[in-house]
VOGU-3710 file (C-alpha; in Angstrom, 3 decimals, decimal comma):
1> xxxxxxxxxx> 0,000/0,000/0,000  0,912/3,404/-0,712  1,205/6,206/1,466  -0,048/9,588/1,591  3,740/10,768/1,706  4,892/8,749/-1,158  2,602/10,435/-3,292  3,272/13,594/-2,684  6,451/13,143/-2,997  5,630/11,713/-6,576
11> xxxxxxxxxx> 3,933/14,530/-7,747  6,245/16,946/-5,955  9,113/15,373/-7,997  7,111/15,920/-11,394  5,911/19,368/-10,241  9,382/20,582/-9,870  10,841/18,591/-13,451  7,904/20,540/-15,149  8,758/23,871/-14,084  12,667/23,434/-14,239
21> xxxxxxxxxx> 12,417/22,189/-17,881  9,786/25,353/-18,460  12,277/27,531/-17,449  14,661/25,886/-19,407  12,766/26,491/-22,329  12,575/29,847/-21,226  16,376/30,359/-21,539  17,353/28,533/-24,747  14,105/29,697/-26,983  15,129/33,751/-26,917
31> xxxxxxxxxx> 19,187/32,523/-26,932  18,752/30,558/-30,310  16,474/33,089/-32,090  19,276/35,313/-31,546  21,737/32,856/-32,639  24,008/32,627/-29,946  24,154/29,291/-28,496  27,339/28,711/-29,061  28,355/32,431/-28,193  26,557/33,430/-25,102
41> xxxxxxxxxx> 28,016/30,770/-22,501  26,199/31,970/-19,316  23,019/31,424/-20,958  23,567/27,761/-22,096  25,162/27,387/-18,563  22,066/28,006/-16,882  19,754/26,162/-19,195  22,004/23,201/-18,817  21,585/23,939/-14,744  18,281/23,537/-14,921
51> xxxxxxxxxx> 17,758/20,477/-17,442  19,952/18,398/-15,151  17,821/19,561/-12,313  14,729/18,332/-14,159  15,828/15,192/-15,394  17,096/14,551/-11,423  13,548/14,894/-10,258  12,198/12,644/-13,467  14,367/10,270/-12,110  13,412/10,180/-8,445
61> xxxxxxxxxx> 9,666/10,919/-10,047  9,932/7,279/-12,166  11,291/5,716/-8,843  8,711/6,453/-6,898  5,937/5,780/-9,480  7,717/2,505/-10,084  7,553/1,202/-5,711  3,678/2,691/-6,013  2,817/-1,145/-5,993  5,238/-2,895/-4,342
71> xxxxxxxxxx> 4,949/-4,211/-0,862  8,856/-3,757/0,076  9,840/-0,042/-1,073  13,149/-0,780/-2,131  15,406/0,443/-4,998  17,445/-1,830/-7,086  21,537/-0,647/-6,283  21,506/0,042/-10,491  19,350/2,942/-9,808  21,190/4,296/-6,761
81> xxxxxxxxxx> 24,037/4,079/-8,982  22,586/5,941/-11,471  20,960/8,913/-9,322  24,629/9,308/-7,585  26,289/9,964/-11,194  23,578/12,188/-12,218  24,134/14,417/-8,959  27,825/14,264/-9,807  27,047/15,255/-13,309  24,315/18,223/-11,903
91> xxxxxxxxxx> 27,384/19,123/-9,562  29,910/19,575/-12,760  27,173/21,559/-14,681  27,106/23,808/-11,216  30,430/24,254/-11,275  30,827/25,418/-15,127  27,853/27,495/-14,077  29,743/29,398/-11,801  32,883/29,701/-13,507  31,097/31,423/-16,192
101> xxxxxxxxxx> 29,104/33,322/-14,043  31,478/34,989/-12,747  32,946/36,622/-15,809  29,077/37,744/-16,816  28,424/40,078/-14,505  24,521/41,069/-15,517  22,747/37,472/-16,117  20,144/38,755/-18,470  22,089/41,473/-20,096  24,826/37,938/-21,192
111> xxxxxxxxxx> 22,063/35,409/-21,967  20,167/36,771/-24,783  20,357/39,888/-26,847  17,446/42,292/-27,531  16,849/42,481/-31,075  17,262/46,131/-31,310  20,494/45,665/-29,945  21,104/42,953/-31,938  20,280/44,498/-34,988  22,741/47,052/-34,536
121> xxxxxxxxxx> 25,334/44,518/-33,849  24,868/43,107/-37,332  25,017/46,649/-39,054  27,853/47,255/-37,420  29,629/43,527/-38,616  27,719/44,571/-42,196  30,068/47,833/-41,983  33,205/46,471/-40,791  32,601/44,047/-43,443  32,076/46,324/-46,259
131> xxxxxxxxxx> 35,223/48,615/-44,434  37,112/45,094/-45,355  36,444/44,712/-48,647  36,806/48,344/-49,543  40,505/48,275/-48,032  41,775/44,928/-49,557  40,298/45,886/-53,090  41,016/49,401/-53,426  43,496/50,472/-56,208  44,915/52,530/-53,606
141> xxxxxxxxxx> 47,960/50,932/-51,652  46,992/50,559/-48,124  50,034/49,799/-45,898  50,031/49,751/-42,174  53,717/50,278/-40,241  55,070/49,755/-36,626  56,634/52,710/-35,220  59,943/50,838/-35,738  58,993/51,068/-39,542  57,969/46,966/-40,027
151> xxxxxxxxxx> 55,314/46,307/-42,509  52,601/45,155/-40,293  49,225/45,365/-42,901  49,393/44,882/-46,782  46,448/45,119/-48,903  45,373/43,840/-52,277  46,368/47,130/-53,901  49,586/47,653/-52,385  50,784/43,810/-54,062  49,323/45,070/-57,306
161> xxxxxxxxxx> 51,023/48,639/-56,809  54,503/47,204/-55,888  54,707/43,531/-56,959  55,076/42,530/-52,837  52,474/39,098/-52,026  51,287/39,876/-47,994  52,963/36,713/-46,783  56,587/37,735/-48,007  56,629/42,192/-47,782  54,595/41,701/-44,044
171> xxxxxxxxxx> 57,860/41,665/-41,833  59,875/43,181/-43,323  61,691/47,059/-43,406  58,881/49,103/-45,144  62,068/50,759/-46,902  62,514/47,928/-48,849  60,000/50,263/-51,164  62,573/53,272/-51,526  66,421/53,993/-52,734  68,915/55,517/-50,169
181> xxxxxxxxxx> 67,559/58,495/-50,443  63,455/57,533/-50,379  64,914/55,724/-47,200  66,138/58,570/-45,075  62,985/60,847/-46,186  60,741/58,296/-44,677  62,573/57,953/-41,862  62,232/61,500/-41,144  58,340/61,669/-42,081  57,631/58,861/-39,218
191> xxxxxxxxxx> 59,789/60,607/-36,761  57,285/63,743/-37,809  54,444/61,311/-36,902  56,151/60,310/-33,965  55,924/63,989/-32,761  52,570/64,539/-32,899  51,885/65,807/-36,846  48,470/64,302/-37,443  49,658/63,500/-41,367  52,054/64,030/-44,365
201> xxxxxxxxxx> 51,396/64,263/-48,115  53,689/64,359/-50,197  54,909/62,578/-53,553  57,950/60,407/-54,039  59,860/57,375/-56,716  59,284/53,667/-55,088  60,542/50,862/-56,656  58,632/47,557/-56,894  60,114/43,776/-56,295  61,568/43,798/-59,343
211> xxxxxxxxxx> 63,440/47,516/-59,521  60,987/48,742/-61,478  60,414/52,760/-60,217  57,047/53,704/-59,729  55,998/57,755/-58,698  53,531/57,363/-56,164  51,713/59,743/-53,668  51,630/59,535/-50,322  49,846/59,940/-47,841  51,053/58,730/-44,091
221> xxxxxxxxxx> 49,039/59,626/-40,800  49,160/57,615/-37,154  47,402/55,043/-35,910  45,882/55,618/-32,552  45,165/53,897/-29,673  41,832/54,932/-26,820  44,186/57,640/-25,148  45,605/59,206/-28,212  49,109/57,429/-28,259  50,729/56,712/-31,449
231> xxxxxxxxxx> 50,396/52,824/-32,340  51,826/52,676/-35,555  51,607/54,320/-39,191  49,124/53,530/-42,217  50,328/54,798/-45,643  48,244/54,995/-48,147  50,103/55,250/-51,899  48,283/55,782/-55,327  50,613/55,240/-59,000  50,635/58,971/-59,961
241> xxxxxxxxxx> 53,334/57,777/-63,515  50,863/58,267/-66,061  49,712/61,561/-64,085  53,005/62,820/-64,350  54,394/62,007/-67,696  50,792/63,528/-68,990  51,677/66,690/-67,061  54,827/66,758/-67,922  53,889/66,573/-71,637  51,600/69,607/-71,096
251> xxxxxxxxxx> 53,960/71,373/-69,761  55,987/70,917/-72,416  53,711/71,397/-75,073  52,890/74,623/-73,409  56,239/75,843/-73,420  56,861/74,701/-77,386  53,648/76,863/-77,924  54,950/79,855/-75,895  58,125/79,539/-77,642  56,669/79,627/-81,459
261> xxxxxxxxxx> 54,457/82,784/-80,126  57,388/84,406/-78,805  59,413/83,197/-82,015  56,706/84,797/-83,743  56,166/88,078/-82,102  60,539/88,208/-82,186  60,000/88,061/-85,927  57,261/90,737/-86,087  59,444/93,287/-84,561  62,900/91,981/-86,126
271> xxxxxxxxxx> 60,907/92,222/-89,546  59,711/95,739/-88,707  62,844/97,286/-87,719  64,772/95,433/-90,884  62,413/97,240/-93,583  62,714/100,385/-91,692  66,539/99,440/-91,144  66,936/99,280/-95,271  65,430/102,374/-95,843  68,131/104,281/-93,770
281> xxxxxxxxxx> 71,096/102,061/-95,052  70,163/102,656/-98,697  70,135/106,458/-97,942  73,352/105,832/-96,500  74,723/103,903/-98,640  73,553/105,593/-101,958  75,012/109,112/-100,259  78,265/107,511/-99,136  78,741/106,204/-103,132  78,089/110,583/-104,133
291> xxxxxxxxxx> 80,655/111,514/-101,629  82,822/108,751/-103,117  82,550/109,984/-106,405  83,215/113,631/-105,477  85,942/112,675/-102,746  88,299/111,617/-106,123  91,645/112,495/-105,491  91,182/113,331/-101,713  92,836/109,578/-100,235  92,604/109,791/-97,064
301> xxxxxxxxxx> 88,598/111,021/-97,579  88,080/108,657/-100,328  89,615/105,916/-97,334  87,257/107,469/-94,966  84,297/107,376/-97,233  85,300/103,431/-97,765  85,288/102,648/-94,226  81,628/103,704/-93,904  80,568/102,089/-97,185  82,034/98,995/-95,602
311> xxxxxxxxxx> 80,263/99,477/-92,639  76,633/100,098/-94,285  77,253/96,961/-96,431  77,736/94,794/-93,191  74,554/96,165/-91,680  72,850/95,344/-95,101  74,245/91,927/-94,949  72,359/91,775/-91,202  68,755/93,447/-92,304  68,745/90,592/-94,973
321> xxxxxxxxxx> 69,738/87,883/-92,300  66,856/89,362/-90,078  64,726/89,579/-93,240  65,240/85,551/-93,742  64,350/85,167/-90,100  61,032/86,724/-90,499  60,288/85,331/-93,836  60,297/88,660/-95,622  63,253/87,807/-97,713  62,264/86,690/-101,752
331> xxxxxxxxxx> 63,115/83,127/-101,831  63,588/80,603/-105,287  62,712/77,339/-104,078  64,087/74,576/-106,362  64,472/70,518/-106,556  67,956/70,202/-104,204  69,967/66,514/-104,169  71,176/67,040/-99,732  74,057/64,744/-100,639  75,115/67,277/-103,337
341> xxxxxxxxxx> 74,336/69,887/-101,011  76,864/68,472/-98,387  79,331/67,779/-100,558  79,449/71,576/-101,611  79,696/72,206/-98,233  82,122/70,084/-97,250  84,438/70,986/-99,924  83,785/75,014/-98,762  84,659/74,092/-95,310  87,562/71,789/-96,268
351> xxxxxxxxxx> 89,563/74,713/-97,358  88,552/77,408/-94,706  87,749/75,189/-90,964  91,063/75,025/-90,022  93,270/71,671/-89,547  92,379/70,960/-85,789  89,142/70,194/-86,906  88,225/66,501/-88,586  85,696/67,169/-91,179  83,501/64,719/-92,317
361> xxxxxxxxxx> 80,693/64,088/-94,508  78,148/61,002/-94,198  75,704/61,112/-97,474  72,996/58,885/-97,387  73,199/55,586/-99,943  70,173/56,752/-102,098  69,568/60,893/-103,296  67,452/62,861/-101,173  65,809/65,268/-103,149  63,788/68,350/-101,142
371> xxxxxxxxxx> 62,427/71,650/-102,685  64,565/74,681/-100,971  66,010/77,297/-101,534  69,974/76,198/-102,640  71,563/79,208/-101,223  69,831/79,342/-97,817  70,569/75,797/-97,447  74,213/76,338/-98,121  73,428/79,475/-95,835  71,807/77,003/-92,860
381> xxxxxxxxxx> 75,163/74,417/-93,395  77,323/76,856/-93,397  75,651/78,544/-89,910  75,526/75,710/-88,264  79,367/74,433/-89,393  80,584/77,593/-87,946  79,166/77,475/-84,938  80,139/74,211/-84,303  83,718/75,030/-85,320  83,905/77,754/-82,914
391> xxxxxxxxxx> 82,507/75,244/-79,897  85,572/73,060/-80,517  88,644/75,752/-79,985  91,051/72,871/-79,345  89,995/70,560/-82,173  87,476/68,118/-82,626  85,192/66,186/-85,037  82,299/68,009/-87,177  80,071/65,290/-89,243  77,531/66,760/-91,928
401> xxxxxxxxxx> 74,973/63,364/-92,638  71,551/63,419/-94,653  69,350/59,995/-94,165  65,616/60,359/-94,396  63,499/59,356/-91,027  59,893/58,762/-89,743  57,861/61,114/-87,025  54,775/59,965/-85,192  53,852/63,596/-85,484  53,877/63,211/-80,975
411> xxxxxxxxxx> 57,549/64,931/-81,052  57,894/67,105/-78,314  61,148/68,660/-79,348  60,515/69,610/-82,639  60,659/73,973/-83,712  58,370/74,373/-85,141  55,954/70,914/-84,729  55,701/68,199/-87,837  52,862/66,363/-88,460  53,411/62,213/-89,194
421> xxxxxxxxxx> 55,006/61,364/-92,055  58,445/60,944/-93,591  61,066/63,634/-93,972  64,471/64,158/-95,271  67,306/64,898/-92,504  70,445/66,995/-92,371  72,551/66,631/-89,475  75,141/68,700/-88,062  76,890/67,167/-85,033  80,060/68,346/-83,425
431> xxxxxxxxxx> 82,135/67,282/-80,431  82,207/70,684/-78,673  81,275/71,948/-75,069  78,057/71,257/-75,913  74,844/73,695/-74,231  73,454/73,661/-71,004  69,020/72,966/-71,450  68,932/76,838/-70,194  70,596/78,130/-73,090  69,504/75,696/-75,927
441> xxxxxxxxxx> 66,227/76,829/-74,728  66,761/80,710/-76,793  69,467/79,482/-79,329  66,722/80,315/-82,368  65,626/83,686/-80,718  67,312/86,872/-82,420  70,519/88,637/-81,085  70,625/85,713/-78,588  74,415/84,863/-78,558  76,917/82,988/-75,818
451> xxxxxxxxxx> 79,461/84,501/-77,659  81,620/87,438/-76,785  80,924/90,976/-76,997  82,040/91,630/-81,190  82,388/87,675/-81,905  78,443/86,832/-83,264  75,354/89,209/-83,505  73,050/86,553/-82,425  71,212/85,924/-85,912  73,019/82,988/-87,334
461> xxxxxxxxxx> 70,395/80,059/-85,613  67,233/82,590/-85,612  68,483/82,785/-89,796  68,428/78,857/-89,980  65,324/78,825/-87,586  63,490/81,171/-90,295  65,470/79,353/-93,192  63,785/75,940/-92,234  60,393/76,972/-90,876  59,902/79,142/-94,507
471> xxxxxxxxxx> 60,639/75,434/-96,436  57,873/73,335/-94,296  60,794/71,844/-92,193  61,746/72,116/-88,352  64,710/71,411/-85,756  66,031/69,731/-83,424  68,693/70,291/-80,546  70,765/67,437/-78,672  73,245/68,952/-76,335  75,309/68,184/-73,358
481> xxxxxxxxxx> 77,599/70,077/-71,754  81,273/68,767/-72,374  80,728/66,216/-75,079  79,011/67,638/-78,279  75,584/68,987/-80,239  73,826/67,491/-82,745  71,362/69,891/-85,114  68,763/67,744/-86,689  67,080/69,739/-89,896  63,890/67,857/-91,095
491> xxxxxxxxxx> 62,559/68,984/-94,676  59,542/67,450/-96,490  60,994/65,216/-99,402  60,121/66,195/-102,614  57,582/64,847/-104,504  59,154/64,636/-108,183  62,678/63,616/-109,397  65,613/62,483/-106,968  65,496/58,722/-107,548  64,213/56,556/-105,367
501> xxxxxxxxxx> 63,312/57,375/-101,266  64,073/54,913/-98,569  60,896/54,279/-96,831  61,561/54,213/-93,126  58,546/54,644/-92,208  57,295/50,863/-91,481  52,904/50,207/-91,414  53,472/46,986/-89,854  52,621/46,497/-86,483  56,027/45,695/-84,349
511> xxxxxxxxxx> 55,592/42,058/-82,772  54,351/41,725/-79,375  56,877/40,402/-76,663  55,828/37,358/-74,191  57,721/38,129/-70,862  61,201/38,906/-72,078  63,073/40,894/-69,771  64,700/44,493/-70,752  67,042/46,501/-68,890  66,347/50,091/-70,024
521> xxxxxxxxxx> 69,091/52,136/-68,598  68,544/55,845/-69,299  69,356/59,115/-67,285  66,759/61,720/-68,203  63,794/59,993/-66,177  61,020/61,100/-68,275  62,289/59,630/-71,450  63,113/56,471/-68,970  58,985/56,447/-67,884  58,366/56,603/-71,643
531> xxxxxxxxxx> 60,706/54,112/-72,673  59,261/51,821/-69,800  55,542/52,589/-70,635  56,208/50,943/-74,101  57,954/48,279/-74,065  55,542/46,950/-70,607  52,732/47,912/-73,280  53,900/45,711/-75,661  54,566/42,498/-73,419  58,058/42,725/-71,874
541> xxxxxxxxxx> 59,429/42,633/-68,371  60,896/45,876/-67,837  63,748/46,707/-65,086  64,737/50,334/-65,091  67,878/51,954/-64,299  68,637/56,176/-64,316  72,666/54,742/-64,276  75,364/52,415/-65,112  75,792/51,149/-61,146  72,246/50,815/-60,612
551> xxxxxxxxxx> 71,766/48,981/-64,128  74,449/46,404/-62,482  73,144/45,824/-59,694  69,573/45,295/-61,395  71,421/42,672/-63,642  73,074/41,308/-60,863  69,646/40,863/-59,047  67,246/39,899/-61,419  69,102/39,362/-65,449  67,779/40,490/-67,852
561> xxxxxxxxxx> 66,892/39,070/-71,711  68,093/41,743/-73,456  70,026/45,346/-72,196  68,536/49,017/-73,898  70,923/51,772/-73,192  71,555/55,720/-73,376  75,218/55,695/-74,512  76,589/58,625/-73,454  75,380/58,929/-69,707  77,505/60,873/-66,202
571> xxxxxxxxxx> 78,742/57,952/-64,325  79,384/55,293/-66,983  78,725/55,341/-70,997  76,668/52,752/-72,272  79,508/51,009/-74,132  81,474/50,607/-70,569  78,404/49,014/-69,189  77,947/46,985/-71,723  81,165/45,279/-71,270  81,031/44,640/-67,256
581> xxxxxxxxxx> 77,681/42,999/-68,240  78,931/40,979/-71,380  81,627/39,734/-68,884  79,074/37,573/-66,891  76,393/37,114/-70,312  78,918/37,054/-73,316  75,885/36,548/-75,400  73,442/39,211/-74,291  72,036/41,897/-76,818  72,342/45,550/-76,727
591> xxxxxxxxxx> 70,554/48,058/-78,244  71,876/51,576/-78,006  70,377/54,842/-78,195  71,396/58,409/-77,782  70,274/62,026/-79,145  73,822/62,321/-80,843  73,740/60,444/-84,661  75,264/57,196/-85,259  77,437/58,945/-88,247  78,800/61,057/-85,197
601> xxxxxxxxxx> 79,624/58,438/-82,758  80,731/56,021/-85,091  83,304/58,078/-86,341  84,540/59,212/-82,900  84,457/55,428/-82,262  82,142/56,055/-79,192  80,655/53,041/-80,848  81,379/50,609/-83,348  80,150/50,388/-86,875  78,023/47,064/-86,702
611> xxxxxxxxxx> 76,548/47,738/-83,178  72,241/47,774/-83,019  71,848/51,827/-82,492  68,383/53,575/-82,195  68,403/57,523/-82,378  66,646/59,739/-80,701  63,838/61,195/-80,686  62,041/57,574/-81,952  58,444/56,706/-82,003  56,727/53,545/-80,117
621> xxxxxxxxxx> 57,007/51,449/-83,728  60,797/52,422/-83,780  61,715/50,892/-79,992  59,137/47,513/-80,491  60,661/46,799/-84,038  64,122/47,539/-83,027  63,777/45,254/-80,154  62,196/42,705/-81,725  65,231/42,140/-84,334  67,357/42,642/-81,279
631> xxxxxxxxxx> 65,916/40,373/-78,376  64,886/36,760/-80,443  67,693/36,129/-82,036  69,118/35,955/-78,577  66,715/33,508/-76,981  66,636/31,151/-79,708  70,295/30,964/-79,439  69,684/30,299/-75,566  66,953/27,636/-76,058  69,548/25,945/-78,721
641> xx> 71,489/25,658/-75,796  69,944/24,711/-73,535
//
C-alpha cells in the first residue's frame, strides 16, 4: 500500500521537473532566435543547470511511481548508482555554471540579446565588413607600419602597386620600397608622426620587387590607440606615372607653344625694324657712293668714305639675315639633291675650318631630293658648321649626314611641330662643349648669342630657324655640356625627281613580346617612364635603371633578356656598361640609343660600326621593331642551348 507521503512526494518530484524544464525552455528559446548558443556561454550554462535539475527529479519521479505497488519499497543498487552519477554530473554543470558566471556580470544582459540591440550589432559587422572589402580591393595601396617602420598590414592594392604578395613584404623594413635616399625621407616623415603631426602628403619614386620605379603619392598619418598614443603608421600610396608624364607633356607642349608665339612676335618686330633698317642704309649707302665719287683724289677722304661704305654693307648683310628670319626675304625654291648639297659644303669648309678640326661628310646611300632654296641651305650648313667650329677651340670632329626618317607627329622637341610622315634629314653634329638645357632653350631667338661681346650678332640660328620653318621643315637640338651637339634639320621630301626614297617609315605592327626581360638604362627619367611605358605595353618585363651602377646591380639581381641603353650617360657610358655585363652574359644583346647620330659616334668610335643603335627622338614602332630584331635572335640561341 501506498502512502499519503509517497505520493506527494511523486507529484512533488514531477511538479518541480515541469517547471525546471519550463524555465529551461525559457532560456534557450530567446538565446537561439538570436543565434548565440554557441556564443553566449552563461546562458547555455544556466539552461544546462536547470535540465539536469529536471531530469534529477524525473528520475526520483519514475522511482517512486515505479515502488507505487510494491509491498517492500526498495530500490534496485543500479538505480542508486545511477541517481549518484547524475548528482555528480548536476554538480559539474554547477560548477561550469559558476565559472562562467562569474565573468558575466549582468545574467540577463549575457544570456540573450534584444533584437534592437542585436540588430545594430549586425550593421555594425555589415560595416566592418564592407570597411574590409573596400581596403583589400582598393586600387589605392593601403600599408600599415610599426613605429619601428615593419610592414605590419598589406592590402590587395599595395601587391598590385609594388609587386610585394602579404605573406613575403609583411615583416619586413617598409624601406625595402625606396632607394637611399626615399629611405632617409621616410625615416624622417615617421619621426614627424612620432611627434605629434596628425599627417604628411607628399609625392615620391618607389621601386617595386623587381626595380621597377614607380611615382607614387603619399599619404602617411598615425594610428591611434583609446588615449591618443601613437600605435603605428598607415600609408596609403596611389601610381601617380601616367599623371606625371601627362603633365609633364603639357607642360611641355605649353612651353613649345609659348616659344613659337614668342618666335613669332621676335619676328614681327625683327621684320619691322629690318624694312625700316633698309630704308636708312640705302640712304646711307647711296650718299656715301656721291661723296665717293666727289671725294676723287682726296685719299685719305676717299679711305674714310670706304670705311663707312664697308660698314653700311655689313649692316645690309644683317637686315637681310633678319629679313630671312622673319620670312620677308624673296626666296627661289628649287628641286635640291642634300648629298650634293653636303658635298658643296664640305668641300667650302675643307679649305677654310682650319686643320684641328676633322671634317667629315656622311651622305645617305640613295639621293634625297627636297624643294629649298639652294643658297639658304648652303646658308643654314654653313651657320651651323661655324658654330660648331667655334665650340671646338682645341679641335674636334664636325660630321655633316643626310638619311631620311619617320615622325609619329607626338615629337615634343621639334621647332616648329611636324605632323606624321616621312622627312628628309640633315645633321650637323660636333664634339664641342656642348649647351646647357637653359641656353639651348633661346638658341633660335634673335641677337641671342653665348658669344663674346664683337664675336656673333646673335642671328646665325634665328636665320636657320626662319630658313627651315619658310621650307615646311623644323629642328632639333641634342646637347650636353662637355661632349658635343647634334642639329637635326627635317625637310619634307620632294615629290618629283631624286630617284628613289628609302621608306623608313614601317605600317606593320612591331611584334608583341611574351615576358622577355629588358634593362632600359637611361638618365633623363622622363624619357626612362616613356621608354618603360612601351615596351611593358607591348609584353616585356621591364627593369629600369637612371645609371650604369644601378643597371648592375639590377642585372646582378634579377638578369635580364636583353640590355637598352643611353650611350653617353655621367657615371658610366653605355659602351662601358655593356662590357662589365657581357663579362658575366657574353651573349646578351644591346641596343643603343642616344640624341647624338650614329654617323657622329661612329666616327669618334664612341661606338662601333656594326653595333644595333636607335636615335633619338624615336616613335613607339621604332623601340618595339628595333627590339624585336634585337631580343629573339638571342633567346633562340639560348633555347639551342639549352
Amino acid at each position: 500500500m501506498t502512502t499519503v507521503p509517497e505520493q506527494l512526494f511523486l507529484l512533488g518530484n514531477l511538479g518541480t521537473m515541469i517547471a525546471y524544464a519550463a524555465i529551461m525552455v525559457a532560456i534557450t528559446v530567446p538565446v537561439a532566435r538570436a543565434g548565440q548558443l554557441r556564443s553566449n556561454r552563461l546562458a547555455v550554462a544556466t539552461a544546462l543547470i536547470f535540465l539536469t535539475a529536471a531530469v534529477g527529479h524525473g528520475l526520483h519521479a519514475y522511482l517512486a511511481f515505479g515502488n507505487l505497488d510494491r509491498a517492500e519499497h526498495s530500490v534496485a543498487i543500479g538505480w542508486v548508482w545511477a541517481l549518484a552519477c547524475w548528482n555528480v554530473v548536476t554538480g559539474a554543470v554547477g560548477v561550469y555554471y559558476w565559472t562562467v558566471r562569474r565573468r558575466n556580470r549582468t545574467l540577463m544582459g549575457a544570456m540573450y540579446t534584444d533584437p534592437q540591440r542585436q540588430r545594430l550589432l549586425d550593421e555594425a559587422e555589415t560595416q566592418r565588413a564592407t570597411l574590409e572589402a573596400v581596403v583589400q580591393y582598393t586600387d589605392d595601396a593601403i600599408i600599415g607600419v610599426s613605429l619601428d617602420g615593419i610592414v605590419t598590414a598589406w592590402n590587395g592594392g599595395a601587391e598590385r602597386l609594388f609587386g610585394w604578395p602579404a605573406a613575403e613584404i609583411v615583416g619586413r623594413p617598409v624601406t625595402v620600397l625606396s632607394d637611399d635616399f626615399g629611405a632617409e625621407e621616410q625615416r624622417a616623415i615617421m619621426q614627424r608622426i612620432k611627434e605629434g603631426e596628425r599627417g604628411v602628403s607628399y609625392e615620391a619614386r618607389r621601386f617595386r620587387k623587381d626595380g621597377t620605379p614607380v611615382e607614387t603619392s603619399l599619404s602617411v598619418a598615425a594610428i591611434r590607440d583609446l588615449s591618443g598614443r601613437p600605435t603605428g603608421i598607415s600609408a596609403v600610396a596611389r601610381d601617380i606615372t601616367a599623371i606625371k608624364e601627362a603633365a609633364e607633356r603639357q607642360r611641355a607642349i605649353e612651353e613649345r607653344t609659348q616659344q613659337a608665339q614668342r618666335m613669332e612676335s621676335l619676328g614681327k618686330l625683327a621684320g619691322g625694324v629690318a624694312h625700316d633698317f633698309n630704308n636708312i642704309l640705302a640712304i646711307i649707302a647711296n650718299y656715301t657712293d656721291f661723296a665717293l665719287e666727289e671725294a676723287a683724289g682726296n685719299d685719305a677722304l676717299a679711305t674714310d668714305l670706304t670705311h663707312v661704305r664697308s660698314a653700311a654693307d655689313r649692316a645690309i648683310n644683317l637686315t637681310r639675315q633678319l629679313l630671312t628670319f622673319t620670312r620677308g626675304d624673296t626666296i627661289q625654291p628649287q628641286d635640291v639633291d642634300l648629298n650634293a648639297a653636303i658635298a658643296e659644303v664640305h668641300a667650302m669648309l675643307g679649305r677654310t675650318i682650319g686643320e684641328h678640326i676633322n671634317l667629315l661628310a656622311v651622305p645617305s646611300a640613295e639621293p634625297i631630293v627636297v624643294h629649298a632654296d639652294p643658297g639658304q641651305l648652303q646658308q643654314v650648313l654653313l651657320n651651323l658648321a661655324i658654330n660648331a667650329r667655334d665650340a671646338m677651340p682645341d679641335g674636334g670632329t664636325l660630321v655633316l649626314e643626310t638619311n631620311v626618317a619617320a615622325l609619329d607627329g607626338g615629337e615634343l622637341d621639334m621647332q616648329p611641330p611636324l605632323p606624321a610622315g616621312t622627312y628628309a634629314r640633315l645633321l650637323v653634329s660636333d664634339t664641342g662643349e656642348g649647351m646647357t638645357a637653359d641656353v639651348a632653350a633661346h638658341i633660335f631667338e634673335p641677337f641671342y648669342t653665348t658669344k663674346p661681346r664683337g664675336k656673333g650678332t646673335g642671328l646665325g640660328l634665328s636665320t636657320v630657324y626662319g630658313i627651315v620653318a619658310e621650307a615646311g621643315g623644323s629642328i632639333n637640338v641634342y646637347s650636353e655640356v662637355g661632349v658635343g651637339t647634334t642639329f637635326r634639320i627635317y625637310l619634307p621630301i620632294a615629290t618629283t625627281g631624286g630617284g628613289n626614297i628609302p621608306a623608313v617609315l614601317r605600317q606593320d605592327e612591331p611584334p608583341s613580346g611574351s615576358g622577355q626581360t629588358i634593362l632600359v638604362v637611361e638618365d633623363e627619367p622622363a624619357l626612362a617612364r616613356v621608354v618603360t611605358r612601351i615596351l611593358a605595353g607591348a609584353g616585356y618585363h621591364v627593369l629600369t635603371a637612371t645609371g650604369g651602377p644601378q643597371a648592375l646591380t639590377l642585372f646582378r639581381q634579377h638578369g635580364c633578356d636583353a640590355l637598352l641603353t643611353d650611350v653617353i650617360m655621367p657615371e658610366m657610358s653605355g659602351r662601358r656598361l655593356a662590357e662589365l655585363i657581357h663579362r658575366t652574359a657574353p651573349g646578351l644583346p644591346v641596343l643603343y640609343m642616344s640624341g647624338y647620330s650614329n654617323g657622329l659616334l661612329g666616327t669618334t668610335h664612341v661606338l662601333d660600326g656594326d653595333i644595333a643603335f636607335l636615335e633619338k627622338p624615336f616613335t613607339a614602332h621604332d623601340l618595339l621593331h628595333k627590339i624585336a630584331e634585337v631580343v629573339p635572335s638571342f633567346i633562340g640561341t639560348e633555347q639551342a642551348s639549352r
